[in-house]
C-alpha positions as a Markdown table, in Angstrom:
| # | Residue | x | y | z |
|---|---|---|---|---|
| 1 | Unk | -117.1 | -22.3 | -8.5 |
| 2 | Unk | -117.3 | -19.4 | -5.9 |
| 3 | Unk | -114.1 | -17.2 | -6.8 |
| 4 | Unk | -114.7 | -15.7 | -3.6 |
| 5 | Unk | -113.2 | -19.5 | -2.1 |
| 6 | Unk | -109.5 | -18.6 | -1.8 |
| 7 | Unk | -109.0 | -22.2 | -1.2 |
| 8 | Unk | -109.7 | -23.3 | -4.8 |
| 9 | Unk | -107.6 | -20.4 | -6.4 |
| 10 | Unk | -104.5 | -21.3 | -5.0 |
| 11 | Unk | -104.4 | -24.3 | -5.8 |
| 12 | Unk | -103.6 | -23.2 | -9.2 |
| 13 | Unk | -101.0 | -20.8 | -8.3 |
| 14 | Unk | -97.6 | -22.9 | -8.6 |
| 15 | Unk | -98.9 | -23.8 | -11.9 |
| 16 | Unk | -100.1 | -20.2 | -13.4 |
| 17 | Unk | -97.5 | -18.0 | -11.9 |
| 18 | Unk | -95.4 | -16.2 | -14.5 |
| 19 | Unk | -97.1 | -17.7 | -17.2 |
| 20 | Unk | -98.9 | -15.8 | -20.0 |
| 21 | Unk | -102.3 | -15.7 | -21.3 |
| 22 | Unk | -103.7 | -14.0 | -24.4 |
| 23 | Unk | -107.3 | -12.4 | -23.6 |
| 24 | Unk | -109.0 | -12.7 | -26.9 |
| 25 | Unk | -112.4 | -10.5 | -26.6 |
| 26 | Unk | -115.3 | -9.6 | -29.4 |
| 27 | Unk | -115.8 | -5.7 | -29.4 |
| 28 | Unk | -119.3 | -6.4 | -28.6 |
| 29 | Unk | -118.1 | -7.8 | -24.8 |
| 30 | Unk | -115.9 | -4.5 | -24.1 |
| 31 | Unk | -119.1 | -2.7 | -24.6 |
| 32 | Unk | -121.4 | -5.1 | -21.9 |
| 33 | Unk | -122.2 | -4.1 | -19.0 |
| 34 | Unk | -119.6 | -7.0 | -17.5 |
| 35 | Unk | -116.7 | -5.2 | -18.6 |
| 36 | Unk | -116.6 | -3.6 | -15.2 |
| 37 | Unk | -116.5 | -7.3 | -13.9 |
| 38 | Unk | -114.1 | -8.7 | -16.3 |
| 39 | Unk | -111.1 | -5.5 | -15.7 |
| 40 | Unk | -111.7 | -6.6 | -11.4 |
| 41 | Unk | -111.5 | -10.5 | -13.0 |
| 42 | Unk | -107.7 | -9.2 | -15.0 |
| 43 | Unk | -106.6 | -7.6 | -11.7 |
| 44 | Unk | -107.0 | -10.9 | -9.8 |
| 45 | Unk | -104.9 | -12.7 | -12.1 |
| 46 | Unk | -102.8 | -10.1 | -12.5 |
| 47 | Unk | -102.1 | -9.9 | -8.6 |
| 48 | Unk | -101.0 | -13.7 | -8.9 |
| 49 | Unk | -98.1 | -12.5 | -11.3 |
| 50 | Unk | -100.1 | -14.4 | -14.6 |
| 51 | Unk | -99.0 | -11.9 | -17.5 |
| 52 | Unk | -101.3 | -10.8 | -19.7 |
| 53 | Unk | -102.0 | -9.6 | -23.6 |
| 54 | Unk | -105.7 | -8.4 | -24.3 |
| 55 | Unk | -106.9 | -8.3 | -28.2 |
| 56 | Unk | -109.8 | -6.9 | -28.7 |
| 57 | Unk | -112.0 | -6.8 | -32.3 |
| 58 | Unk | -114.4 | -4.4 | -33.3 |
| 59 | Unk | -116.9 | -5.5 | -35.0 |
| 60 | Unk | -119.8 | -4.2 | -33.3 |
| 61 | Unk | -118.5 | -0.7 | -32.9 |
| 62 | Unk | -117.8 | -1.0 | -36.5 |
| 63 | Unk | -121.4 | -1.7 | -37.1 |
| 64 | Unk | -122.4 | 1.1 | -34.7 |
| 65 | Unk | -120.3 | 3.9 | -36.2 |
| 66 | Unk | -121.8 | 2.7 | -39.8 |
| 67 | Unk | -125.4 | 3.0 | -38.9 |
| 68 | Unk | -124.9 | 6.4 | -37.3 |
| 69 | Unk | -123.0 | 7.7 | -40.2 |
| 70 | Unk | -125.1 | 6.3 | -42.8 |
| 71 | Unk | -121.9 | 4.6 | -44.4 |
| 72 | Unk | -121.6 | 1.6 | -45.8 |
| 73 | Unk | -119.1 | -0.9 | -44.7 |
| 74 | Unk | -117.5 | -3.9 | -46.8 |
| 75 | Unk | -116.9 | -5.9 | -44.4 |
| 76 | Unk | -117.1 | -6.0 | -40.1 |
| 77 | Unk | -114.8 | -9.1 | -38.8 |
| 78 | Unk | -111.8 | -8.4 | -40.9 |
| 79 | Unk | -112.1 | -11.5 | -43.1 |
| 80 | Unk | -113.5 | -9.9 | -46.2 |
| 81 | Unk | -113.2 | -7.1 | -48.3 |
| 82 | Unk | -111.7 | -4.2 | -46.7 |
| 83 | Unk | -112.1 | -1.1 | -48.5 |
| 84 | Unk | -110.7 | 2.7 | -48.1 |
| 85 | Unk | -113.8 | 3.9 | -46.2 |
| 86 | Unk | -113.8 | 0.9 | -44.0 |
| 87 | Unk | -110.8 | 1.0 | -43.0 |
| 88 | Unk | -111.2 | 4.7 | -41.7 |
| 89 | Unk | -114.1 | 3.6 | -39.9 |
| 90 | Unk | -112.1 | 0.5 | -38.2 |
| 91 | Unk | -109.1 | 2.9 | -37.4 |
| 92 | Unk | -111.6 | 5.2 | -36.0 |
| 93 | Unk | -113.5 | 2.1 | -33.6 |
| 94 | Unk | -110.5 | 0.7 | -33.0 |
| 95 | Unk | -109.0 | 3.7 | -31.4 |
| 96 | Unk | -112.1 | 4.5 | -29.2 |
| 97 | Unk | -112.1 | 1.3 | -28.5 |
| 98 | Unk | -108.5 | 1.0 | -26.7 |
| 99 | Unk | -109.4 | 4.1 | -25.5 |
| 100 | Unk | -111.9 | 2.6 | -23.7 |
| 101 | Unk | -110.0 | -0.7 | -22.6 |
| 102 | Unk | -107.0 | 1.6 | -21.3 |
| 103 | Unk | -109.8 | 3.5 | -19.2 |
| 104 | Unk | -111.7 | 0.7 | -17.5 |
| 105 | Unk | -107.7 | -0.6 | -16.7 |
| 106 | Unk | -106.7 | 2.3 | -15.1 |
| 107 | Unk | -109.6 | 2.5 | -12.8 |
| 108 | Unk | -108.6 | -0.5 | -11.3 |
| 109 | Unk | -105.1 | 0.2 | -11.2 |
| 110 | Unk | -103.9 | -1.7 | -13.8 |
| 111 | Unk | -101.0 | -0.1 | -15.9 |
| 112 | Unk | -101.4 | -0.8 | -20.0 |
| 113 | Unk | -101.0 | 0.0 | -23.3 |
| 114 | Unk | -101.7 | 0.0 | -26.6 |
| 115 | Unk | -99.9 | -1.1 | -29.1 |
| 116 | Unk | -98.4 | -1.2 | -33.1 |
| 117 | Unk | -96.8 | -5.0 | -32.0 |
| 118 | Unk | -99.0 | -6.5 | -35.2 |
| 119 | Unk | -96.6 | -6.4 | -38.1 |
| 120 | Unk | -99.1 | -7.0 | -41.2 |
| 121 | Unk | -99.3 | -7.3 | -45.0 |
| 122 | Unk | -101.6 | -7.1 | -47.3 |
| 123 | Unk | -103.7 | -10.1 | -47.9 |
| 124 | Unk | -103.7 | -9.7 | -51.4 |
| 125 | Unk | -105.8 | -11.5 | -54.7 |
| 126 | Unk | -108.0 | -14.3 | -53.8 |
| 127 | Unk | -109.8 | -16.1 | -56.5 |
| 128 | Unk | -109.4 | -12.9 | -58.9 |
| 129 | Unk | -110.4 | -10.2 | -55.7 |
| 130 | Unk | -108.3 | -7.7 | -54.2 |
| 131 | Unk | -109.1 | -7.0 | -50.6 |
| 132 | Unk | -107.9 | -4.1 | -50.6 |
| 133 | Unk | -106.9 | -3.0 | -47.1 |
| 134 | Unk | -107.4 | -6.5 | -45.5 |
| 135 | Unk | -104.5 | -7.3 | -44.1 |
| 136 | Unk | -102.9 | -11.0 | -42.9 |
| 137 | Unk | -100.5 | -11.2 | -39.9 |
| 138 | Unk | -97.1 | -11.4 | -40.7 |
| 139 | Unk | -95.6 | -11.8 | -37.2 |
| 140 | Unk | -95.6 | -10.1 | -33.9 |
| 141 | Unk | -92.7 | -7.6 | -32.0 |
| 142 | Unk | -92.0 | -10.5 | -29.6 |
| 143 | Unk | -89.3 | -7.9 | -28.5 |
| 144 | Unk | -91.9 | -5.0 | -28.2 |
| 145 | Unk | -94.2 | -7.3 | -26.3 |
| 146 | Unk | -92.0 | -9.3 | -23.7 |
| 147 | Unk | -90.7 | -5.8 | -22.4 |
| 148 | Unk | -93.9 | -4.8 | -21.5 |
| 149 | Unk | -94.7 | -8.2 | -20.3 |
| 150 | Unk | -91.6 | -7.7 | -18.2 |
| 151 | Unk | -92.4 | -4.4 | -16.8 |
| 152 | Unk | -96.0 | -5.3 | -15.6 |
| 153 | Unk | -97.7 | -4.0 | -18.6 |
| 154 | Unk | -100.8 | -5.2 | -19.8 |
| 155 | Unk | -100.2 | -4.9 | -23.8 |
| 156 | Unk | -103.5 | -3.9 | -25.9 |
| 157 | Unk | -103.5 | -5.3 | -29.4 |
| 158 | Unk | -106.3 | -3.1 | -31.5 |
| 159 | Unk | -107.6 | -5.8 | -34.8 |
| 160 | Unk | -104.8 | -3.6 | -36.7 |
| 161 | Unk | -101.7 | -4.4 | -38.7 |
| 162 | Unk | -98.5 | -2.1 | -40.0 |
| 163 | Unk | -96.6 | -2.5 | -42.3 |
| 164 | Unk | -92.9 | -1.5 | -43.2 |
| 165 | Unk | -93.6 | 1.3 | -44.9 |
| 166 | Unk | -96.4 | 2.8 | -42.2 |
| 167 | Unk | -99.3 | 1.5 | -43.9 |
| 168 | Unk | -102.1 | 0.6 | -41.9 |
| 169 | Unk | -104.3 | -3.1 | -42.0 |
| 170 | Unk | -107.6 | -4.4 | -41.3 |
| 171 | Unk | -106.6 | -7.8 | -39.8 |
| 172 | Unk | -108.8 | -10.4 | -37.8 |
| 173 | Unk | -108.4 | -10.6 | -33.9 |
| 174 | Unk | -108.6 | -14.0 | -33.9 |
| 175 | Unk | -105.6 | -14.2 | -36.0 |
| 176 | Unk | -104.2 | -11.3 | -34.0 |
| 177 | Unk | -104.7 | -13.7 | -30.9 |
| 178 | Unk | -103.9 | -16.8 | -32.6 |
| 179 | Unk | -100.2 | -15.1 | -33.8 |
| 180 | Unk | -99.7 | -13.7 | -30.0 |
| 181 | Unk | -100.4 | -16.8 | -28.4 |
| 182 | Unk | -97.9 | -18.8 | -30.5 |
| 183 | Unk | -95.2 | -16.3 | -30.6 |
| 184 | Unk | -95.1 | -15.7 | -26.8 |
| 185 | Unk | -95.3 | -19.8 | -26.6 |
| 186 | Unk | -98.9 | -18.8 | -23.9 |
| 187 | Unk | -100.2 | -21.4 | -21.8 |
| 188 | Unk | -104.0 | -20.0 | -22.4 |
| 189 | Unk | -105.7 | -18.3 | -25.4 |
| 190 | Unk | -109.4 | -17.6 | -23.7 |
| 191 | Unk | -111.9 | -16.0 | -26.1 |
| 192 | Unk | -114.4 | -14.2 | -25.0 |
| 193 | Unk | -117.8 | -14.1 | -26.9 |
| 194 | Unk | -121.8 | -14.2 | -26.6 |
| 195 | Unk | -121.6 | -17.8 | -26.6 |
| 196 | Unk | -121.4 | -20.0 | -23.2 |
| 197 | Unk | -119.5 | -22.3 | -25.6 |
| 198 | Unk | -119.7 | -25.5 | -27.8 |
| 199 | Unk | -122.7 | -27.7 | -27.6 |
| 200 | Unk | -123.4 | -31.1 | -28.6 |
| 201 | Unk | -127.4 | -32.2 | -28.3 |
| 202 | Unk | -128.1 | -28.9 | -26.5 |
| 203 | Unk | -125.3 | -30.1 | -23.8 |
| 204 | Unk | -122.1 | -28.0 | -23.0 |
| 205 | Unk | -118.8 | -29.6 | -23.6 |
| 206 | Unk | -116.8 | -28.3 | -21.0 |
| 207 | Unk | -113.6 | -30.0 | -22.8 |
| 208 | Unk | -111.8 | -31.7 | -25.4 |
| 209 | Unk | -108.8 | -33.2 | -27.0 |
| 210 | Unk | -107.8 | -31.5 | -30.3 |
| 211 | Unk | -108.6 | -34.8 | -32.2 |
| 212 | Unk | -112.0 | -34.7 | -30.6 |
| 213 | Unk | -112.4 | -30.8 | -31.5 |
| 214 | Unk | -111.2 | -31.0 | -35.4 |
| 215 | Unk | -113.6 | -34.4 | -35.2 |
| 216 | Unk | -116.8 | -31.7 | -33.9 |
| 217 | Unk | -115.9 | -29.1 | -36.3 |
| 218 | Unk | -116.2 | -31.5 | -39.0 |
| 219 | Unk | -119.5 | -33.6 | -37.8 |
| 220 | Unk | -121.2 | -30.5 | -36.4 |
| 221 | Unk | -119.9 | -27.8 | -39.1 |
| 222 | Unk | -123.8 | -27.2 | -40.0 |
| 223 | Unk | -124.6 | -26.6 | -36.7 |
| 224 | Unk | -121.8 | -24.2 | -34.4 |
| 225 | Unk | -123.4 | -21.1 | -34.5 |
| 226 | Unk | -121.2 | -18.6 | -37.0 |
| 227 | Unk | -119.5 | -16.6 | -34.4 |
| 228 | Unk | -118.3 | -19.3 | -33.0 |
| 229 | Unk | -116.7 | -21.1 | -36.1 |
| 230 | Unk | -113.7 | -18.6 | -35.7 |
| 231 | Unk | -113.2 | -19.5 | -32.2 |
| 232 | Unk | -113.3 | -23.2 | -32.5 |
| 233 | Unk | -110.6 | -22.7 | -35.1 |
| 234 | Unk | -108.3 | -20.7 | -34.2 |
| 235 | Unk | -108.5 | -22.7 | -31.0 |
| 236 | Unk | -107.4 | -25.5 | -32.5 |
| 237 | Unk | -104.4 | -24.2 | -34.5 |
| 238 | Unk | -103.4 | -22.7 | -31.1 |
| 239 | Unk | -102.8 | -25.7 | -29.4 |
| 240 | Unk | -101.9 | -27.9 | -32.6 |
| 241 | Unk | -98.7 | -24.8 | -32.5 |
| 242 | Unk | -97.6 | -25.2 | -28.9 |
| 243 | Unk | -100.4 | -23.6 | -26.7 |
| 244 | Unk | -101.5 | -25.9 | -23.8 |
| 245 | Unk | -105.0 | -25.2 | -23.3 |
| 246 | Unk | -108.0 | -22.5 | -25.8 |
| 247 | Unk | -111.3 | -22.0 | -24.2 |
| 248 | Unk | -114.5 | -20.5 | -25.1 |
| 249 | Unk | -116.2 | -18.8 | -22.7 |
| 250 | Unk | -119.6 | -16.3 | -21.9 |
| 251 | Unk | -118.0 | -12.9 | -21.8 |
| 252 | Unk | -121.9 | -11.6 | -20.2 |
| 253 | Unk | -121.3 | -13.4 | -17.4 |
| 254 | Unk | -119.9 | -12.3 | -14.5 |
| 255 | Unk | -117.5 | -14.1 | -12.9 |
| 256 | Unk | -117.3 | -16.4 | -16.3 |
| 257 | Unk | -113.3 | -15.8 | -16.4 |
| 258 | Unk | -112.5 | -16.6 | -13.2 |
| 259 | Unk | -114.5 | -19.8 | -12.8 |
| 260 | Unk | -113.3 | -21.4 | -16.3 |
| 261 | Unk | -109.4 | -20.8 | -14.9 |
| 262 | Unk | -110.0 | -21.6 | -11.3 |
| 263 | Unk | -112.2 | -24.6 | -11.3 |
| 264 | Unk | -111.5 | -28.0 | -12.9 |
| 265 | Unk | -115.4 | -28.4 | -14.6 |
| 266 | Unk | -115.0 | -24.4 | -15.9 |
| 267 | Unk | -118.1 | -22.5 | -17.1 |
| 268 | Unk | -117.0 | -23.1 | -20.9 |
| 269 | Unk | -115.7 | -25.0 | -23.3 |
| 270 | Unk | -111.4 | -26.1 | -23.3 |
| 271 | Unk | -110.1 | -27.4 | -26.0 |
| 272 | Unk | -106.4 | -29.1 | -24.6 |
| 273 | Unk | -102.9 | -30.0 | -26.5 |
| 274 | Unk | -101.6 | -32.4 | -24.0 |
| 275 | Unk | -102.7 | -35.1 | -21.9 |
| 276 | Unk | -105.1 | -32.9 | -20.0 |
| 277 | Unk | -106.9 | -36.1 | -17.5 |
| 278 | Unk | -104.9 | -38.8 | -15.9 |
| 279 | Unk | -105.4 | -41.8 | -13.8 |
| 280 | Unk | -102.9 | -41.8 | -11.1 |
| 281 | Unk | -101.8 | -43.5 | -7.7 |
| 282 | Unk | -102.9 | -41.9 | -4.6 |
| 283 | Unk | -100.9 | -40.4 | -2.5 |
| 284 | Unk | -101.2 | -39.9 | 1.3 |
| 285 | Unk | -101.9 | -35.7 | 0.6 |
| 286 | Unk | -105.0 | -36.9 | -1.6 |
| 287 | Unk | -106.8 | -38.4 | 1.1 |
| 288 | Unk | -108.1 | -35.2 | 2.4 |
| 289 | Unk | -109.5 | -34.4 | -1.4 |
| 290 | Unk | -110.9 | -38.1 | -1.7 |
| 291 | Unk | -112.9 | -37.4 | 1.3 |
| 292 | Unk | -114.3 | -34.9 | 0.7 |
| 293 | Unk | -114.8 | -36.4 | -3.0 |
| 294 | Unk | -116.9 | -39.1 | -2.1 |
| 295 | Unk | -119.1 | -37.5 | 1.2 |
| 296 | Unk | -122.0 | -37.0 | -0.9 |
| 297 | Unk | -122.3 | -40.4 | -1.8 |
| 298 | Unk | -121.5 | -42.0 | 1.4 |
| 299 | Unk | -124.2 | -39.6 | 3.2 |
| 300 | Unk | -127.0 | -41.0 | 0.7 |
| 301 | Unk | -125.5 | -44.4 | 1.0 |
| 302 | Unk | -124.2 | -45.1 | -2.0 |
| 303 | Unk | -120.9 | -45.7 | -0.6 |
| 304 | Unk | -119.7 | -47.3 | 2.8 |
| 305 | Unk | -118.2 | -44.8 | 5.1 |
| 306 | Unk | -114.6 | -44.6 | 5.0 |
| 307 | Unk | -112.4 | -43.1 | 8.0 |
| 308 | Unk | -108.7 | -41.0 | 6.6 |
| 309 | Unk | -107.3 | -44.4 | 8.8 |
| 310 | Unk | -109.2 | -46.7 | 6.4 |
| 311 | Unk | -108.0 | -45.2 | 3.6 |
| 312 | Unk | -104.4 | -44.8 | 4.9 |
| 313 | Unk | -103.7 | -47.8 | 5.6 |
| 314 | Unk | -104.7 | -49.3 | 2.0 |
| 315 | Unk | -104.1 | -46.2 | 0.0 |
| 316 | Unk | -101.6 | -48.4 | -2.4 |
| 317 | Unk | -104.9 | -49.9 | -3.3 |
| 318 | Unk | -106.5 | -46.7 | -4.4 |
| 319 | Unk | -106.2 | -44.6 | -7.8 |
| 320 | Unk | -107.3 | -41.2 | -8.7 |
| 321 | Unk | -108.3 | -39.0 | -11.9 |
| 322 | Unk | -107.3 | -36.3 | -12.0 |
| 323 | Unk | -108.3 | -33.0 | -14.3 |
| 324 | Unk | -105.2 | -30.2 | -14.2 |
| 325 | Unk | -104.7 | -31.5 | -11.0 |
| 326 | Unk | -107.5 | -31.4 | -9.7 |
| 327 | Unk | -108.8 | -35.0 | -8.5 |
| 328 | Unk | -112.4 | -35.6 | -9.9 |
| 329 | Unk | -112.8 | -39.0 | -9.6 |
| 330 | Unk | -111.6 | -41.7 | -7.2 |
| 331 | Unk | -111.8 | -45.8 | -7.6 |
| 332 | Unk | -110.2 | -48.6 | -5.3 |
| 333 | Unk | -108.9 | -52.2 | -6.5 |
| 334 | Unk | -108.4 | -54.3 | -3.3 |
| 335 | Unk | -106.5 | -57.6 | -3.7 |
| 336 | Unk | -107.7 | -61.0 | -2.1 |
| 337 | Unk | -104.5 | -63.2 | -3.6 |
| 338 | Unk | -105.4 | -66.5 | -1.9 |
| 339 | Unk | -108.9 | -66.9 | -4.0 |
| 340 | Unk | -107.0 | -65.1 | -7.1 |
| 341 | Unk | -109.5 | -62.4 | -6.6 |
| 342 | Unk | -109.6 | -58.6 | -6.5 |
| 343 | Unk | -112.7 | -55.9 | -5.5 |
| 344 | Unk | -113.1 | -53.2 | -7.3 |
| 345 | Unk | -114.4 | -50.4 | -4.7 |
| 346 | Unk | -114.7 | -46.8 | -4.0 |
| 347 | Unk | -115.9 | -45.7 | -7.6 |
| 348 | Unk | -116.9 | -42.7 | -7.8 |
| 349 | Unk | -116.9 | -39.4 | -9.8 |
| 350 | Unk | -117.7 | -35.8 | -9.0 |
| 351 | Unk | -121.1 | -34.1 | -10.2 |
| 352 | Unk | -119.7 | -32.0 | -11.7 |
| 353 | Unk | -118.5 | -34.7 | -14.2 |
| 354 | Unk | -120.7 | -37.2 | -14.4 |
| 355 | Unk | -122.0 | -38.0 | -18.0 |
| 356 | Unk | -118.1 | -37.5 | -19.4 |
| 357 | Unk | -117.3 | -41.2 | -19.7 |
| 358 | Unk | -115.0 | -41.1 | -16.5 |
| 359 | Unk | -116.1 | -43.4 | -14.4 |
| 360 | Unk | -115.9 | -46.5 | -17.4 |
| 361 | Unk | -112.2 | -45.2 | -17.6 |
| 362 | Unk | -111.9 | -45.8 | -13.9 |
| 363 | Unk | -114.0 | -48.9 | -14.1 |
| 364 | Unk | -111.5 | -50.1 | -17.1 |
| 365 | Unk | -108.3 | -49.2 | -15.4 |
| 366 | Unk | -109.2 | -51.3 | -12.2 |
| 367 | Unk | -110.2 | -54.4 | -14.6 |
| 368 | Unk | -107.0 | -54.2 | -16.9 |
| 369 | Unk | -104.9 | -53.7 | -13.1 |
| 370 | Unk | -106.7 | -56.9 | -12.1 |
| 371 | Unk | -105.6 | -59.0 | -15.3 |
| 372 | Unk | -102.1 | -57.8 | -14.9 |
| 373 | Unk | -101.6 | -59.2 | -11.7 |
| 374 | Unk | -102.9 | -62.1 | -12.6 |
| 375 | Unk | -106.7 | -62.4 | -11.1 |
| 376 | Unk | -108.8 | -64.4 | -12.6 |
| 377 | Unk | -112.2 | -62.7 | -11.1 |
| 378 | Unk | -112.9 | -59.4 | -10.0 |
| 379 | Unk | -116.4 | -58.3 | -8.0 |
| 380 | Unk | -117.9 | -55.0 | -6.8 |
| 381 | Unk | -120.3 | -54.6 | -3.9 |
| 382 | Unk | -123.5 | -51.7 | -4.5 |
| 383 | Unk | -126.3 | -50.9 | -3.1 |
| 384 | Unk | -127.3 | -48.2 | -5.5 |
| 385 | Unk | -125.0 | -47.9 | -8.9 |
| 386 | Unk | -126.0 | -52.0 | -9.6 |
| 387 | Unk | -127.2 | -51.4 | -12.9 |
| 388 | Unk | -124.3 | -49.0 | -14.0 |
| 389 | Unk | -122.7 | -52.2 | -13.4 |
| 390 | Unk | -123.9 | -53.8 | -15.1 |
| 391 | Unk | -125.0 | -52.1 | -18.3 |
| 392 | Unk | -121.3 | -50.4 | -18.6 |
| 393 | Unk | -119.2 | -53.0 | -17.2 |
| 394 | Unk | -120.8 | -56.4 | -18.5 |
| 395 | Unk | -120.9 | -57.2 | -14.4 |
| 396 | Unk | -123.1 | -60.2 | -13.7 |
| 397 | Unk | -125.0 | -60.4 | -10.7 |
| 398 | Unk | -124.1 | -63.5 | -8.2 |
| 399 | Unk | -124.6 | -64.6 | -4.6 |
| 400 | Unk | -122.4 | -63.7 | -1.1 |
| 401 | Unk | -121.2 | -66.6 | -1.5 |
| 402 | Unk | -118.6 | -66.3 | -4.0 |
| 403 | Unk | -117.0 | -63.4 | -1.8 |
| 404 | Unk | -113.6 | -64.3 | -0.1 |
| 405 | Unk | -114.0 | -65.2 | 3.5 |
| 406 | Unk | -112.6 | -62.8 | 4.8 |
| 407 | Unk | -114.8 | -60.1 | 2.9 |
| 408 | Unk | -117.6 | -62.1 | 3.5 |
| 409 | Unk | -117.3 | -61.7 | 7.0 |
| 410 | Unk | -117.6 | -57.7 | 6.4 |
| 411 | Unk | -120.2 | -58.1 | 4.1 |
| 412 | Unk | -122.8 | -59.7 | 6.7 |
| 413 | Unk | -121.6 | -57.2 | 9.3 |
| 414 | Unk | -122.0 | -54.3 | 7.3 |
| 415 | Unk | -126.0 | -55.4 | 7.3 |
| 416 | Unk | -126.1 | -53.5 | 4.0 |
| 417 | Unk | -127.6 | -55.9 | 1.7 |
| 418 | Unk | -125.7 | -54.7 | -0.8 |
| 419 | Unk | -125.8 | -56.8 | -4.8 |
| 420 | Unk | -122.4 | -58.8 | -5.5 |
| 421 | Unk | -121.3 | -57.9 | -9.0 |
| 422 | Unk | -118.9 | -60.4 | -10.6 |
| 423 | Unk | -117.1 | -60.2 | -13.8 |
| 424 | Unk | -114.8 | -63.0 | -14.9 |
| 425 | Unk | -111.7 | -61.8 | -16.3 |
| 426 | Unk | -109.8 | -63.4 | -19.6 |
| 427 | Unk | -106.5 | -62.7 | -20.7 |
C-alpha cells in the first residue's frame, strides 16, 4: 500500500479511533536505522486518536554492553537464568534504552513516558534451578496506564518488573506485551522484529485463524526461525485472551507498520480471534469498490465489461468478501427460474489474494445458494479461468446450447466465444 494514499487510511478510521494498540519492539529495531521512520509511523496513528503502549526488549543492547565490558551475561531475552550482574547490565540497557525511545518521541512531538506499570515476581525453582532475578509478570497498573492513555501519553514499558517491596526483575517483553495487551482488552499487539513474518514453503502467510496458527506452530515447530517462536506464541495467547488481531511484522522496513494496519493484504503475518473474512450481500455503496475490483480483469478480458447501471440493477444477485472490511473478492449468482437454472458470474479475487483459497469459498457459496433455492444446474461462462473450473470446481465442459434462451441470446452477441461450464447440482 502507498501510506501516502489518504484514501486507503481512512477507511480504517471509524474502526481504529480510540482504540488501543500495544507496540511490541526487539531492542535490536530501536537501534535500526528505521527507528526514525517507525516514531513518524506512531505520530500518524497517533494523530487518528489510536492510543498507544510501546514495550521494548533489550536484548541486543544487553549483548552490546557485555562485549564492551568484557562481562559475562546468563542470559539476553529474559527467559533464563538471570543473575546479579545481569541484571545490572539489563537495568543499565534498559534505561538507555527508554532514554532513547523518549528522545526519538519527542522530536516528533510525541509526549511519553516511562514507566514502573509491570508489577513482577520472582519466577522462582524450575526443575531444581533458581533463576535468580528472572522475574514473571504478575499483573499491570491498569490504573497507572489508562491515565496516561487518557491524557495522550504514550506509556514506555522497559523488559522490567517490581515488586512490592522495590525489588527489581528481569522479565520477558513479550510477556510484558502479552500482559498489557490483555489487561487494557487492545484491539492490536504488533511485534516488531527482523523477520518479515511466518512462512510456509518459502511463502508469506499474510494471515490466520488461531486454529490455523497453534496448527503451524505445531507442524512447522522445526522450522520457525527461534526469534520468532516467541512471537508466534505470545500471539496466540493474545487473541485466545480477548485481543482481536497479533501480527508480525519487518521492523527494517520502512513504512512496514503503516502498510500491515492500513491495507487489507498487510506486509506481514496476522494471526485473528474472530471471524476476520466474510462473504456478504452487496450493497449499492460497494459498487464503486467492485469496479474498481474487477478492472484489471475486464481490460485483459477475463471478464465482460460491466457498467455501475449493470451492476445496479442486479446487485441482489451479487456477493462480496470481504477482509476487515475491505472487499477483496467479488462473485455473482444470476437466476434463470424458468429452466431451474442459475449462472454463476463475476468471480473474481484481488492480486493481492490470489493463492489464499478465496475464490473456491466464493465458488462454494454461489453453488450451495444455488441448491438452496432449488436449482438443479448451475453454469459459468470463461474465456480464460476454464480450467480453474474446472480442476477446483468439478465444472464440466458443454455446448451453448444448454444455456437459457434468453442468455443464449447474449452469449452469441457478445461474440466472445467464451467455454460453457456446467455443473449438475444434487441435494
Amino acid at each position: 500500500m502507498n501510506v501516502t494514499d489518504l484514501r486507503g487510511i481512512l477507511t480504517y478510521i471509524p474502526q481504529f479511533r480510540e482504540k488501543t494498540f500495544v507496540i511490541a519492539m526487539d531492542g535490536i529495531i530501536a537501534a535500526h536505522e528505521n527507528f526514525t521512520n517507525i516514531v513518524l509511523d506512531l505520530a500518524v496513528l497517533r494523530s487518528l486518536n489510536i492510543k498507544l503502549i510501546l514495550v521494548h526488549g533489550i536484548s541486543h543492547q544487553l549483548k552490546q554492553i557485555a562485549q564492551a565490558t568484557g562481562t559475562t551475561i546468563s542470559n539476553a531475552d529474559g527467559t533464563g537464568i538471570t543473575d546479579a550482574t545481569t541484571l545490572d547490565l539489563a537495568i543499565t540497557a534498559a534505561n538507555r534504552l527508554t532514554h532513547e525511545i523518549l528522545e526519538g518521541l519527542a522530536s516528533s512531538d510525541l509526549r511519553a513516558a516511562n514507566t514502573n506499570a509491570v508489577i513482577a515476581h520472582p519466577l522462582g525453582i524450575i526443575s531444581g534451578v533458581d533463576h535468580q532475578y528472572t522475574g514473571k509478570v504478575e499483573r499491570i497498573d491498569l490504573e497507572y496506564i489508562t491515565t496516561l492513555l487518557d491524557k495522550g501519553i504514550i506509556p514506555v514499558l522497559p523488559p522490567l518488573g517490581f515488586d512490592g517491596d522495590g525489588r527489581t526483575f528481569r522479565v520477558n517483553s513479550d510477556s510484558v506485551a502479552l500482559s498489557v495487551a490483555e489487561s487494557l482488552k487492545a484491539t492490536k499487539i504488533i511485534f516488531l522484529t527482523e523477520h518479515n513474518g511466518l512462512y510456509k514453503q518459502d511463502k508469506l502467510i499474510t494471515q490466520m485463524s488461531i486454529a490455523e496458527a497453534e496448527e503451524y506452530a505445531k507442524k512447522y515447530k522445526n522450522e520457525i526461525p527461534q526469534a520468532l517462536v516467541s512471537k508466534l506464541d505470545h500471539s496466540i495467547r493474545a487473541c485466545r485472551n480477548g485481543v482481536s488481531r497479533s501480527h508480525i511484522i519487518n521492523g527494517r522496513v520502512d513504512e512496514a507498520l503503516l502498510s500491515e494496519i492500513f491495507s487489507a493484504e498487510g506486509v506481514g503475518t496476522m494471526i485473528y480471534a474472530n471471524e476476520y473474512a466474510a462473504i456478504r450481500r452487496a450493497l449499492k455503496k460497494d459498487i464503486r469498490s467492485i469496479l474498481s475490483l474487477v478492472r484489471e480483469s475486464v481490460q485483459a478480458e477475463e471478464l465482460i465489461k460491466r457498467s455501475k447501471q449493470d451492476i445496479l440493477q442486479k446487485i441482489s444477485d451479487y456477493y462480496v468478501y470481504e477482509i476487515d472490511r475491505n472487499i477483496v473478492g467479488c462473485v455473482a449468482l444470476h437466476p434463470y427460474p424458468n429452466d431451474n437454472k442459475a449462472e454463476m458470474a463475476c468471480l473474481y479475487v484481488s492480486r493481492s489474494h490470489e493463492n489464499q483459497g478465496i475464490g473456491k469459498k466464493l465458488m462454494l457459496f454461489v453453488e450451495n445458494l444455488a441448491r438452496e433455492r432449488g436449482y438443479k444446474q448451475i453454469f459459468a461462462l470463461s474465456t480464460q479461468a476454464f480450467n480453474y473450473f474446472q480442476q477446483k470446481g468439478g465444472y464440466l465442459e458443454a455446448t451453448p446450447d444448454i444455456l437459457p434462451e434468453a442468455r443464449r441470446e447474449k452469449y452469441d452477441s457478445s461474440k466472445r466465444n467464451s467455454k460453457v461450464l456446467v455443473k449438475n447440482l444434487t441435494s
